[in-house]
NUTOR-760954 format. One record per residue (C-alpha): residue number from 1; residue in one letter; x, y, z. Coordinates in pm, whole numbers, plus 50000, padded with zeros to 5 digits. Layout:
# residues N
NUM/A/X/Y/Z
...
END
This chain:
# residues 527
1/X/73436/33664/81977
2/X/73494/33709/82325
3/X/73289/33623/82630
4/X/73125/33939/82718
5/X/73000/33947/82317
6/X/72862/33641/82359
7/X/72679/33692/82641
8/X/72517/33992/82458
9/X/72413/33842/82175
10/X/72268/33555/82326
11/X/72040/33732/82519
12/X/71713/33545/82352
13/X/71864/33193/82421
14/X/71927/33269/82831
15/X/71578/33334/82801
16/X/71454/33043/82682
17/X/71707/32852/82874
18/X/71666/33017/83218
19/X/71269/32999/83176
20/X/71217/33366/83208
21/X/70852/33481/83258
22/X/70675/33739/83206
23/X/70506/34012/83464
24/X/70161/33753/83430
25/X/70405/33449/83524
26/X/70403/33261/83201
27/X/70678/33178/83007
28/X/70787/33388/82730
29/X/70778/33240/82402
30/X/70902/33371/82045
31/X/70677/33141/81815
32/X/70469/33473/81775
33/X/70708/33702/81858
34/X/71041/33590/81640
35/X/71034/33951/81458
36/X/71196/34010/81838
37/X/71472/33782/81847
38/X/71698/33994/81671
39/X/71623/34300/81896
40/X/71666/34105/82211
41/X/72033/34027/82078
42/X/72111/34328/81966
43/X/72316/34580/82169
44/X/72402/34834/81907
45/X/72471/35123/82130
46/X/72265/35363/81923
47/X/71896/35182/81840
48/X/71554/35312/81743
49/X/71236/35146/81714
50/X/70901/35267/81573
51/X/70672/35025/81722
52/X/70294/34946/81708
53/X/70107/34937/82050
54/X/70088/34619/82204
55/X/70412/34420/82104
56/X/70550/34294/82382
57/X/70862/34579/82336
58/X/70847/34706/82650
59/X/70909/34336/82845
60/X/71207/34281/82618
61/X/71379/34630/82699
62/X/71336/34563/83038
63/X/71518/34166/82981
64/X/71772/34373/82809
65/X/71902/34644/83051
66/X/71881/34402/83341
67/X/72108/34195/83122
68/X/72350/34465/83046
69/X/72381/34631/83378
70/X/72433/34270/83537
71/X/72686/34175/83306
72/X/72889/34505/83262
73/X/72831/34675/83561
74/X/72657/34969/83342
75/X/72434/35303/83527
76/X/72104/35308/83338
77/X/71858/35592/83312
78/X/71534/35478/83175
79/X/71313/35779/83097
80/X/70925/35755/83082
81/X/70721/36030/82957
82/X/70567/36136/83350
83/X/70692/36055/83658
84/X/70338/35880/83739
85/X/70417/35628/83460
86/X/70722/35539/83652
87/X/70485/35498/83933
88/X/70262/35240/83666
89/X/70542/35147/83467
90/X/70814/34990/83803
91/X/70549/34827/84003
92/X/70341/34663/83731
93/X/70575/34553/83499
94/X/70906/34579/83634
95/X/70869/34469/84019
96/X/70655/34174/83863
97/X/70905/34047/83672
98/X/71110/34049/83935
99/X/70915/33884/84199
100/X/70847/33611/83908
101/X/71209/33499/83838
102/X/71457/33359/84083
103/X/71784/33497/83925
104/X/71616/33888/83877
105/X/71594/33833/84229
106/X/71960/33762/84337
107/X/72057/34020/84122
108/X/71831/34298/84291
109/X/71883/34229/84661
110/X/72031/34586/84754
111/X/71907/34928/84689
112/X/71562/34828/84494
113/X/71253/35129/84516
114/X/71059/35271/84229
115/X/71300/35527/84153
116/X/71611/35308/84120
117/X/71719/34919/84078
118/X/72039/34823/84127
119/X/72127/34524/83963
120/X/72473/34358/84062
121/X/72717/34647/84094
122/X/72517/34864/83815
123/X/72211/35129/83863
124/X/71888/35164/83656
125/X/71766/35521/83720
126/X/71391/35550/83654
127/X/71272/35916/83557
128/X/70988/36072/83406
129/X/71096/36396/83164
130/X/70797/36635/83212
131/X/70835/36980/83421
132/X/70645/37266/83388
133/X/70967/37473/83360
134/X/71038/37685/82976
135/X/71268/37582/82761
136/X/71566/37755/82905
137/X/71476/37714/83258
138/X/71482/37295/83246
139/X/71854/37362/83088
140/X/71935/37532/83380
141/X/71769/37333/83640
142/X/71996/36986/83611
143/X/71681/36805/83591
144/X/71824/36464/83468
145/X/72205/36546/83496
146/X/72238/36412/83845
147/X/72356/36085/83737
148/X/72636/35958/83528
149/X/72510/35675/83274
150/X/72619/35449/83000
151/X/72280/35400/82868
152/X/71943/35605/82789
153/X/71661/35469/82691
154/X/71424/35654/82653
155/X/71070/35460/82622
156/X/70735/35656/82484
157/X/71007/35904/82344
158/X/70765/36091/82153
159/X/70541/36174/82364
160/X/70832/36287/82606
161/X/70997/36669/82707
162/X/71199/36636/82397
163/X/71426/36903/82558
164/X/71483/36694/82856
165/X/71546/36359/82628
166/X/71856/36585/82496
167/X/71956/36695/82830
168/X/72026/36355/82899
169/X/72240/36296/82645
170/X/72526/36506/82873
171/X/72525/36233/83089
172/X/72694/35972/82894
173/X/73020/36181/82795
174/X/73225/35958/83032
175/X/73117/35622/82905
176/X/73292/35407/82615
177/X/72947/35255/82520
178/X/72745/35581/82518
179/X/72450/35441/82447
180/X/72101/35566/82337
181/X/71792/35382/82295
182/X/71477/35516/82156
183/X/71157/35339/82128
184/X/70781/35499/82097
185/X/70393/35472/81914
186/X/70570/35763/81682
187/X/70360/36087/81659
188/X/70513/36334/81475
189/X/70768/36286/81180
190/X/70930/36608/81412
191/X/71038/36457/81745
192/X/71345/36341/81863
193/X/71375/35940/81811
194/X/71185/36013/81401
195/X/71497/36203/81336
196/X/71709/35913/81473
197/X/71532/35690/81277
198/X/71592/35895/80967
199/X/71984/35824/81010
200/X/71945/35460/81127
201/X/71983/35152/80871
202/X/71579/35118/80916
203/X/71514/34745/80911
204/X/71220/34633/80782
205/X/71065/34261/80830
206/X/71039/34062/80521
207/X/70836/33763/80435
208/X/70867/33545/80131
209/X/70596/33467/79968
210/X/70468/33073/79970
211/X/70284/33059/79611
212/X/70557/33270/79383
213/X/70825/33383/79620
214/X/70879/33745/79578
215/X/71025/33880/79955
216/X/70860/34160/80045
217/X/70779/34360/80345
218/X/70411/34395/80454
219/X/70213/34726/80358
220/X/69862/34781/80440
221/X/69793/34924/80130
222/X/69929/34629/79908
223/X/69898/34363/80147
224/X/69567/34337/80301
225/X/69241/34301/80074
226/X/68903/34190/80207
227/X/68993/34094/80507
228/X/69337/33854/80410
229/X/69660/33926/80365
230/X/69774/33867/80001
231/X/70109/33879/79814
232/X/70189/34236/79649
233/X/70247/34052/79303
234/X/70063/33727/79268
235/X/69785/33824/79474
236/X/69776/33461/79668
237/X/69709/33476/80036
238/X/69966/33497/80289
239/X/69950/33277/80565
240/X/70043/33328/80919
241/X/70314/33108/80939
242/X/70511/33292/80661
243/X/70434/33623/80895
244/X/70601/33473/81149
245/X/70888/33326/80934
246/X/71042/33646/80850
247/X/71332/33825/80864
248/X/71502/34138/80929
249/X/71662/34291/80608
250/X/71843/34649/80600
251/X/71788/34920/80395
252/X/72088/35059/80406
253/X/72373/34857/80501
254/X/72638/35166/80574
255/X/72463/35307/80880
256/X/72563/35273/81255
257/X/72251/35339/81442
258/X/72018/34992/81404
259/X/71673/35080/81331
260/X/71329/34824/81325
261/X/71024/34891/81219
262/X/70708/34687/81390
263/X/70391/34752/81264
264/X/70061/34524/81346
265/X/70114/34346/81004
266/X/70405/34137/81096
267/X/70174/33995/81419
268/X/70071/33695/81363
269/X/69764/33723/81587
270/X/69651/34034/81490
271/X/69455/33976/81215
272/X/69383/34131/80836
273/X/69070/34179/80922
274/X/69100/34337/81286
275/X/69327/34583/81113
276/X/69061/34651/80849
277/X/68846/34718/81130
278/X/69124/34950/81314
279/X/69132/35157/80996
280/X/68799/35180/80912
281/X/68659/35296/81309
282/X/69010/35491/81415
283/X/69099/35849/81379
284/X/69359/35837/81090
285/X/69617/35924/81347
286/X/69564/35656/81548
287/X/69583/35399/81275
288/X/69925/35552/81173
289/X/70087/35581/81496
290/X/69941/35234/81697
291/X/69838/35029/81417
292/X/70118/35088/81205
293/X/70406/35217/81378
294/X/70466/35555/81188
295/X/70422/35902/81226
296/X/70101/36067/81083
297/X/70189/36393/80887
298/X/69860/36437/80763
299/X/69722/36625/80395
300/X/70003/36928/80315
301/X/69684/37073/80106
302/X/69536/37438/80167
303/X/69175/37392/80115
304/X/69142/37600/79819
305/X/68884/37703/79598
306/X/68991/37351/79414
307/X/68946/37154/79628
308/X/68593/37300/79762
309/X/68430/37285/79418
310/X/68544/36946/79364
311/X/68286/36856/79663
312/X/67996/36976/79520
313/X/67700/36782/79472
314/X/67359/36868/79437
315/X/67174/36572/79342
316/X/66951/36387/79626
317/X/66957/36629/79905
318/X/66801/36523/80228
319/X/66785/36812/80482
320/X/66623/36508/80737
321/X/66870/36297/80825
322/X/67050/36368/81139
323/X/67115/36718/81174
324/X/67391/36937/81278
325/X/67536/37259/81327
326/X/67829/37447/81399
327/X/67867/37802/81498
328/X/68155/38021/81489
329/X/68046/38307/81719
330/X/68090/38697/81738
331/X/67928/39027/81658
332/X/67851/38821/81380
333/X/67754/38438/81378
334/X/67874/38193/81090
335/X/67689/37896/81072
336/X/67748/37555/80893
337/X/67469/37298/80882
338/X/67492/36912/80777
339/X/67418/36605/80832
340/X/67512/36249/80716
341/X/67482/36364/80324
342/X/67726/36675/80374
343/X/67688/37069/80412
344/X/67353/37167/80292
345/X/67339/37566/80457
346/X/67607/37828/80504
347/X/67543/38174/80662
348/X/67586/38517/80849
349/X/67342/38704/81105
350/X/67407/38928/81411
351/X/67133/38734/81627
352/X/67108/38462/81835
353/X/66758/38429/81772
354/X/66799/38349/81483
355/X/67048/38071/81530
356/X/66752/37919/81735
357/X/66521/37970/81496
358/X/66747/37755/81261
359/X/66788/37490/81582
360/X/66351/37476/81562
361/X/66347/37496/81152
362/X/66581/37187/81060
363/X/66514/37019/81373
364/X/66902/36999/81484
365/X/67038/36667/81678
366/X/67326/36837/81779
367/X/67470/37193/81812
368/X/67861/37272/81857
369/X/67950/37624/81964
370/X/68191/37810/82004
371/X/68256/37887/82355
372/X/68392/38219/82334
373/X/68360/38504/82368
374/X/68019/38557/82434
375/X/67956/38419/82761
376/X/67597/38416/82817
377/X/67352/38359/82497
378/X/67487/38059/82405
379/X/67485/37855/82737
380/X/67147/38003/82814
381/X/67095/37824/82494
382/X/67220/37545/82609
383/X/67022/37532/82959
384/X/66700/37569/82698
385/X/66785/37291/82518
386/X/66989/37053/82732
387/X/67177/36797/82575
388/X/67132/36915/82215
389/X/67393/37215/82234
390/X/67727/37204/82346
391/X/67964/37457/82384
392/X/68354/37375/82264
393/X/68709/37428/82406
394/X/69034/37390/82184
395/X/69227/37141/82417
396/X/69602/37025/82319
397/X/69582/36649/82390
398/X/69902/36535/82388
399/X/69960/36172/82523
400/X/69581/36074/82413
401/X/69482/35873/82118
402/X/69180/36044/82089
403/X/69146/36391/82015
404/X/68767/36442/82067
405/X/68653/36474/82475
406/X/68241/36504/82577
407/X/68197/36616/82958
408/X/67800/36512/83019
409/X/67792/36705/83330
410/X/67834/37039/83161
411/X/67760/36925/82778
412/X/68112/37103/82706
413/X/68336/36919/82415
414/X/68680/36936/82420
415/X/68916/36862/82092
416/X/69242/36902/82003
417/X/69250/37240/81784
418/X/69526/37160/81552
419/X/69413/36760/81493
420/X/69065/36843/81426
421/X/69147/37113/81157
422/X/69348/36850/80983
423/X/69075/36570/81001
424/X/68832/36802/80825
425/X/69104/36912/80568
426/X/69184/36577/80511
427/X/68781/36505/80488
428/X/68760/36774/80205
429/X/69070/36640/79987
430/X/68971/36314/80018
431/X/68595/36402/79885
432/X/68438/36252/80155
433/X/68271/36585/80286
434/X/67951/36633/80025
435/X/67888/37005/80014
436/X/67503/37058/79886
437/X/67522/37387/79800
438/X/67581/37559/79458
439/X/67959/37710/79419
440/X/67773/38107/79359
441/X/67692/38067/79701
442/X/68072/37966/79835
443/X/68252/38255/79754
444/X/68325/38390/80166
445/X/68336/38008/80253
446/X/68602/37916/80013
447/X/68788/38274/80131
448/X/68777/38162/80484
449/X/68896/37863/80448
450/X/69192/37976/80218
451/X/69278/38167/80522
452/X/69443/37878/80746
453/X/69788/37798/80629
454/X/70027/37557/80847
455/X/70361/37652/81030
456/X/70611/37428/81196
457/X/70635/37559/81581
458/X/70804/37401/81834
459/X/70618/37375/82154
460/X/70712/37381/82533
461/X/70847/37021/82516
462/X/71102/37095/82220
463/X/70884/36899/81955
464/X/70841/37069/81630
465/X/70423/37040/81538
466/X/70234/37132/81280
467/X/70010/37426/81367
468/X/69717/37605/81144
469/X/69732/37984/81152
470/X/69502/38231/80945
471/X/69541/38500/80734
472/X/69237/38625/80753
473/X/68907/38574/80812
474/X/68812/38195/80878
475/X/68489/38188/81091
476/X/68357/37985/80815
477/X/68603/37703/80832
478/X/68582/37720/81210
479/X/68163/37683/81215
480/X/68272/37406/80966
481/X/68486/37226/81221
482/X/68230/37274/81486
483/X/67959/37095/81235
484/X/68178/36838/81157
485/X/68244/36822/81557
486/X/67869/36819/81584
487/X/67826/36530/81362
488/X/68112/36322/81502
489/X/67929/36344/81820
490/X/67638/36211/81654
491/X/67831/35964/81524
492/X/67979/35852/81854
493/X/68330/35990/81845
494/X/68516/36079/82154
495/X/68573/35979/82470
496/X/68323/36047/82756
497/X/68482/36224/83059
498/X/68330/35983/83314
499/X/68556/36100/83644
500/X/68388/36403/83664
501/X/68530/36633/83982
502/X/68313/36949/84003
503/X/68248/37135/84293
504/X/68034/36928/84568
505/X/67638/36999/84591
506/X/67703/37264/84326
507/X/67349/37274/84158
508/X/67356/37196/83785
509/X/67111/37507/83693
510/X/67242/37605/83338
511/X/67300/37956/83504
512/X/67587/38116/83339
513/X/67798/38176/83631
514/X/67776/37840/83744
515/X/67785/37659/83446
516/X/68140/37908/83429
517/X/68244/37746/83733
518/X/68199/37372/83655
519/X/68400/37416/83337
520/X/68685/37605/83460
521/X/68737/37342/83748
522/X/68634/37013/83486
523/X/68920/37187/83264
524/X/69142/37215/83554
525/X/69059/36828/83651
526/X/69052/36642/83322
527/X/69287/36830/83104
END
């Protein structure tokens, strides 16, 4: 092997022997993190890692391009999703590793801002990938194709201008190492870096049992009961030492592109039980993608006349217990009530009074409307009873967690259209929406909601998503989702928008025009 091999591979013991610390200025350490030792030392030129949150991934891709571009004199661009996380991203983790080790130092005398490092007689290129240019237009633009490189990596890749990420690829056509690094929380089982994955040799960490010793990789389904983590065939607890004494193990040896898989479950101080806890309080998406490292595709399952009926119950209804409604609105209103015990009213009528008389007659906690397209009834509505009705705007959400938003000032909710149709589907197919109502009197509900199919599109970054269109009527399924909306609110879902920017000294009256202007500029603001 020769020297410039060596130095790659023995990336994790310069490391420990040079002392390197972290942006905090403490000494790394790999007793908790040895599931990294392998991907410090490995320079495959094509990698991809699906990755929890929270791993310590981003500190050792950092270790690793200074290494390279020191050593081999490489160009690196490293892409972040926006250039404001380059402006987080240099400065708090890169500049302060830096400033805490000697030899990062001497290596970054010359030529060091935000935007670029050079290290020895190679450049790292920091760039963000979003521009508000089409498709075709960011081809033609050269954004990213100003630089010649050996190596992309591309960090938070999915939630990234996935047409940009390609772009860059044109950039490393005179290099002999080519390389392309992808790591992100995955998202979509569409993007970029999932499809990467798909072709890579997708490592997975093993563990070998202590009590009958069956090697196996951790899975939260088989692995984790009451709060411990147990082996899939004896059923014997796992302790944390054998989490951390693991190892990497292919599954298929014939592939090229090196692949790793790091979920929460092979950390040893993340807990069984704190992952219990993340799954049973998280949005199902955000357990799959930060929790567990892997794309959430969510239930394929039209919500059919099947799988209505099979929700039916009828036995113990309580029509006191934190109520809710949700109103699809038009000439004609649809209405969904529930509460805590499931859907106990569906209807039809042409007037608003009669949607309050509903509000007075089942003493509703909270009201979701939609917000369109009559203007006026429902927010003077909602200046007569403040804080109980809220008016809702379909917001794409893309680099948030959460997909639910509550602005207090104008007692507007915001919530990502195509995530919240799929947490109610997957609600209904996994029986955990109780509809109290007899099945003679579902016959437009089930109808509307056999309207919404889903499509594949791909959007204005280049990412293929999952999007619900209808066929047909579904103001039923859409008062539905604004019930359920309701009821999550109740519940305490969301995120409160707290840096509210509306207009100075603008009155908060609940007059329609005004109320108009407050949301248009909180939309422009927050969103």
């Amino acid at each position: 092997m020769d020297s410039e091999k060596i130095w790659d591979r023995a990336c994790s013991l310069w490391i420990k022997d040079s002392n390197i610390r972290n942006e905090k200025g403490n000494p790394l350490e790999f007793r908790n993190h040895k599931f990294l030792i392998d991907v410090y030392d490995d320079f495959t030129p094509i990698q991809v890692i699906r990755k929890a949150s929270q791993i310590g991934f981003s500190t050792a891709v950092i270790l690793k391009t200074f290494r390279l571009v020191k050593r081999r004199k490489y160009n690196v661009i490293y892409t972040l999703p926006t250039f404001g996380d380059v402006g987080q991203f240099v400065p708090s983790k890169v500049n302060a590793f830096i400033s805490n080790n000697e030899n990062l130092q001497s290596w970054t005398k010359d030529k060091d801002t935000i935007l670029q490092k050079k290290v020895g007689d190679g450049f790292i290129y920091y760039r963000g990938t979003f521009s508000k240019k089409n498709e075709r237009e960011k081809m033609e633009s050269g954004v990213g194709i100003m630089f010649s490189s050996d190596l992309n990596v591309h960090d938070e890749c999915d939630r990234s201008d996935q047409t940009i990420l390609e772009q860059y690829e044109s950039r490393l056509e005179a290099s002999s190492y080519k390389g392309r690094w992808y790591f992100s929380n995955p998202s979509s089982p569409h993007t970029l870096s999932q499809r990467v994955w798909e072709t890579s040799d997708q490592k997975h960490w093993f563990i070998k049992c202590e009590h009958c010793n069956l090697w196996q990789y951790l899975d939260y389904w088989k692995n984790i009961k009451a709060g411990q983590f147990v082996c899939q065939k004896c059923g014997k607890i796992i302790s944390d030492d054998t989490r951390r004494n693991g190892k990497w193990i292919k599954k298929y040896n014939d592939r090229d592109v090196s692949g790793y898989w790091i979920s929460h479950l092979i950390c040893p101080w993340i807990t069984a039980k704190e992952i219990e806890n993340s799954e049973a309080i998280k949005t199902k998406q955000y357990f799959y993608n930060f929790v567990l490292g892997l794309p959430y595709i969510g239930s394929d399952v039209v919500v059919n006349k099947d799988v209505i009926l099979r929700n039916v119950d009828l036995t113990n209804i309580n029509m006191k217990n934190h109520n809710v409604m949700g109103v699809d609105q038009g000439i004609k209103k649809h209405y969904v009530l529930m509460n805590t015990q499931g859907i106990f009213k569906v209807g039809i009528t042409e007037k608003w009074e009669e949607i309050e008389e509903l509000i007075k007659i089942y003493d509703m906690e909270v009201v979701v409307i939609d917000a369109m397209p009559d203007i006026t009834a429902p927010r003077k509505l909602r200046e007569k009873y403040i804080g109980k009705i809220w008016l809702n705007y379909f917001k794409r959400e893309i680099r948030k967690s959460d997909y639910i938003s509550w602005d207090y000032k104008t007692h507007t909710s915001y919530c990502d259209r195509t995530k919240m149709i799929q947490h109610v589907i997957d609600r209904f197919v996994n029986r955990e929406i109780r509809i109290q109502i007899s099945p003679e009197e579902l016959f437009d509900f089930i109808k509307h909601w056999g309207a919404l199919y889903k499509i594949v599109e791909k959007d204005n970054m280049g990412v293929e998503r999952d999007m619900w269109e209808s066929a047909g009527d579904d103001h039923f399924a859409f008062a539905t989702i604004y019930a359920m909306l309701a009821l999550e609110k109740v519940e305490g879902a969301g995120t409160e928008i707290k840096d509210y920017t509306g207009e100075k000294n603008e009155p908060y009256s609940g007059v329609a025009p005004s109320i108009q202007g407050i949301i248009e500029k909180s939309e422009r603001d927050n969103f």
